[in-house]
Structures are given as C-alpha cells and as structure tokens.
C-alpha positions as CSV (number, residue, x, y, z in Angstrom):
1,X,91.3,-90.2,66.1
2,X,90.1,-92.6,63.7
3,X,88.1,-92.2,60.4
4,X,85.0,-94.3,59.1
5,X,84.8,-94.8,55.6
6,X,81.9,-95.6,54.1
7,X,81.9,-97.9,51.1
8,X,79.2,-96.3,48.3
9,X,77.6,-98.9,46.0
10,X,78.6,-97.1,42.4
11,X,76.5,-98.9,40.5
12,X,73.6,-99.1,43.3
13,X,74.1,-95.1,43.1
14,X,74.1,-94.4,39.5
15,X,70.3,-96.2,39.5
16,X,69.3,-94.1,41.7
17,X,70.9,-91.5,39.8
18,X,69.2,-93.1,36.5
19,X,65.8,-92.8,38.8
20,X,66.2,-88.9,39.2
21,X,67.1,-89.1,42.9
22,X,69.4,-85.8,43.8
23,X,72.9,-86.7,45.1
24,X,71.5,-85.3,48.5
25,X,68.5,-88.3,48.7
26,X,71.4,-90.8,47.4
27,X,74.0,-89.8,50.3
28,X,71.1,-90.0,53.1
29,X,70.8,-93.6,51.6
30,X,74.1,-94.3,51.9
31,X,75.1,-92.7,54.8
32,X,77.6,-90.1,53.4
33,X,77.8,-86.6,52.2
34,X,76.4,-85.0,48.8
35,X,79.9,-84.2,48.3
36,X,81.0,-87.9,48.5
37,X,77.8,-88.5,45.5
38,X,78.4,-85.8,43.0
39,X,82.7,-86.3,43.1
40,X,81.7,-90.1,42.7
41,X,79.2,-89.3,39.6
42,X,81.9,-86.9,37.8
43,X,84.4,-89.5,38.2
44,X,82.1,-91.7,36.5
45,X,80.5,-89.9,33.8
46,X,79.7,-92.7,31.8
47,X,77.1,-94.5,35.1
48,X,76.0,-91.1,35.8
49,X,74.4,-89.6,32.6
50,X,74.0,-85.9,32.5
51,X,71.1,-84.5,33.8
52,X,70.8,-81.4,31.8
53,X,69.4,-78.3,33.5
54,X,67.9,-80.6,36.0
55,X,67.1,-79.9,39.8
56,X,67.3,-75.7,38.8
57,X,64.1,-73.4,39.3
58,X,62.4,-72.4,36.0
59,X,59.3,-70.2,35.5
60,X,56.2,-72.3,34.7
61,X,54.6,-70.9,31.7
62,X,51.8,-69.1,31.5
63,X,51.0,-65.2,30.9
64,X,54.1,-62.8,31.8
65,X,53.7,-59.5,32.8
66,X,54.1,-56.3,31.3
67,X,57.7,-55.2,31.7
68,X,58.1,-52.2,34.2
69,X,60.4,-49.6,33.1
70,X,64.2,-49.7,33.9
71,X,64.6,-47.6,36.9
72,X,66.9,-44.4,36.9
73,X,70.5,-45.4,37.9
74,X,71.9,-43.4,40.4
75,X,74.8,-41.3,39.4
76,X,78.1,-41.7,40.9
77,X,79.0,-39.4,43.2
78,X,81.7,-36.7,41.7
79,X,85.2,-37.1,42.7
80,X,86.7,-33.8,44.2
81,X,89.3,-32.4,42.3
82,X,92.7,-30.9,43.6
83,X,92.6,-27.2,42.5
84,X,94.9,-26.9,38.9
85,X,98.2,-24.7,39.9
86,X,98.4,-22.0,37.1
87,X,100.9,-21.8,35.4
88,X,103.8,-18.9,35.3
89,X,106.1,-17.3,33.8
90,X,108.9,-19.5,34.9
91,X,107.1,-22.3,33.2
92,X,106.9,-20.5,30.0
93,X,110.6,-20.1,30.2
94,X,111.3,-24.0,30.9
95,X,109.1,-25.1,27.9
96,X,112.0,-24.7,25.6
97,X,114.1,-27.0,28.1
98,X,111.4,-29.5,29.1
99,X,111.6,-33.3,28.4
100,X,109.1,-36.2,28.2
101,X,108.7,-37.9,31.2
102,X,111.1,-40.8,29.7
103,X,113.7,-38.9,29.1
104,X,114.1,-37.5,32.7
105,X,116.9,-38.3,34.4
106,X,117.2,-39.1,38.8
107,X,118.3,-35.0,39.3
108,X,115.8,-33.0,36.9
109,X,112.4,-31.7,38.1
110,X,109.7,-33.8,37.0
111,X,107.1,-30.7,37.0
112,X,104.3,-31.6,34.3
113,X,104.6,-27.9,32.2
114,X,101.6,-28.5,29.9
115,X,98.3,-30.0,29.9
116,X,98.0,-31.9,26.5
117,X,99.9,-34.9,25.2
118,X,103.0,-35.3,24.6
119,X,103.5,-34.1,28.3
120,X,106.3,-32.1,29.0
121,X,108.2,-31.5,32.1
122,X,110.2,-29.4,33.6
123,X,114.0,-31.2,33.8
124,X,116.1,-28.0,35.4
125,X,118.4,-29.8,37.8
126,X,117.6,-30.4,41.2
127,X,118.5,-32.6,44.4
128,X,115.1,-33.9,45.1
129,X,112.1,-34.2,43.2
130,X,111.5,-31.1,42.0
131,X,113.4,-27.6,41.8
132,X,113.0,-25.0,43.8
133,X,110.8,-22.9,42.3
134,X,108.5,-25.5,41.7
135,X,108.8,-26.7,45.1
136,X,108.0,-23.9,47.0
137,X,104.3,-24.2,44.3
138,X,104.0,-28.1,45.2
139,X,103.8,-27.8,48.7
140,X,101.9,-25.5,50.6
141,X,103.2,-23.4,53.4
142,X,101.0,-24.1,57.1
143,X,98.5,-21.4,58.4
144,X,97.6,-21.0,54.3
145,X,94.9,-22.5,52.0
C-alpha cells in the first residue's frame, strides 16, 4: 500500500487564510484534509495571523428577551440508609479500653463504639475482624430481618 502526499502551497495557503477562507475551503483547494490546514497554520503562526473569535456563532443584536425564571432543580433522590445497631451494654464496658482507629493493631476488633469524633473502637482481641460479641451484631443470622 502506498501513500500520496500532497505538497500544500504555505504561502499560497496563508493568503487564503489572510482572505478569510476557513481551513475546510483551503483543503478542498488543495486537495487535503482541514486537519493537514489548521496543523500547517499553527506551525506557522507568524503566515497565519490569528483570527480572533472568528468562524464561531454569536447572537446578532437586537432586543433580548425577558429572562424566564430558573426552573426548580430536581432534588436528588435520598440514599437509603443501613439501620444504626444500638448500642449495649458491652459497648459501655469497652469504652474505657477502646483505641483510635490508628492505633489498632491486626488482632483487635475494629468495632466503631461512638458516634462523634475522635472515633473510638472497640480493640478487645480477636482472630478476625471483629470479636465475638460484636460479630454475632455485624452479621445477621438467615430466616431474620
């Protein structure tokens, strides 16, 4: 497969450019794409003087209309929250052992015991995530709800 490239003019271009042809009406001319016109105009800036705002649609001037009032925005729809576990007696007891969540260690039960900053959690020893009273409240047992 062989390519065919076409040879542009530069500074036959940039006249054309100077005569406020679009890059589209200068590649039908020369037989190439708009692509091959506008890299070849920002390579050379200086042959191909900006344009300003040119070629985009503006309003013609003339009486505007009243402004119509912003419309309502609809409201996002609510998020559905898990049901808050309360909290028990056996949290009240680990409060006084509880840690911040940095201070946790690999084997203590990372059990959130308050609701309010700094958070505390539980840290009693365990083999998995959590211990087993908190376990047994994390997860619920099938055939409930």
């Amino acid at each position: 497969m062989t390519i065919q490239h076409r040879t542009v003019d530069i500074e036959a271009a940039a006249k054309l450019w100077r005569d406020d042809l679009s890059a589209s009406q200068i590649a039908k001319r020369f037989g190439v794409s708009r692509n091959v016109i506008v890299g070849l105009a920002f390579r050379n800036r200086s042959l191909f003087p900006w344009r300003g705002d040119a070629g985009k649609k503006t309003r013609a001037p003339g009486p505007r209309k009243a402004a119509e009032p912003p419309r309502p925005r609809k409201r996002a729809p609510e998020l559905k929250r898990e049901p808050e576990i309360p909290a028990t007696a056996y949290d009240a007891e680990r409060i006084t052992h509880a840690k911040p969540l940095h201070h946790l260690s690999a084997r203590e039960c990372c059990w959130p015991l308050n609701t309010g900053g700094p958070y505390l959690f539980c840290a009693a020893e365990t083999t998995g995530r959590y211990c087993r009273n908190h376990q047994s409240r994390a997860y619920r047992q099938r055939g409930t709800s």
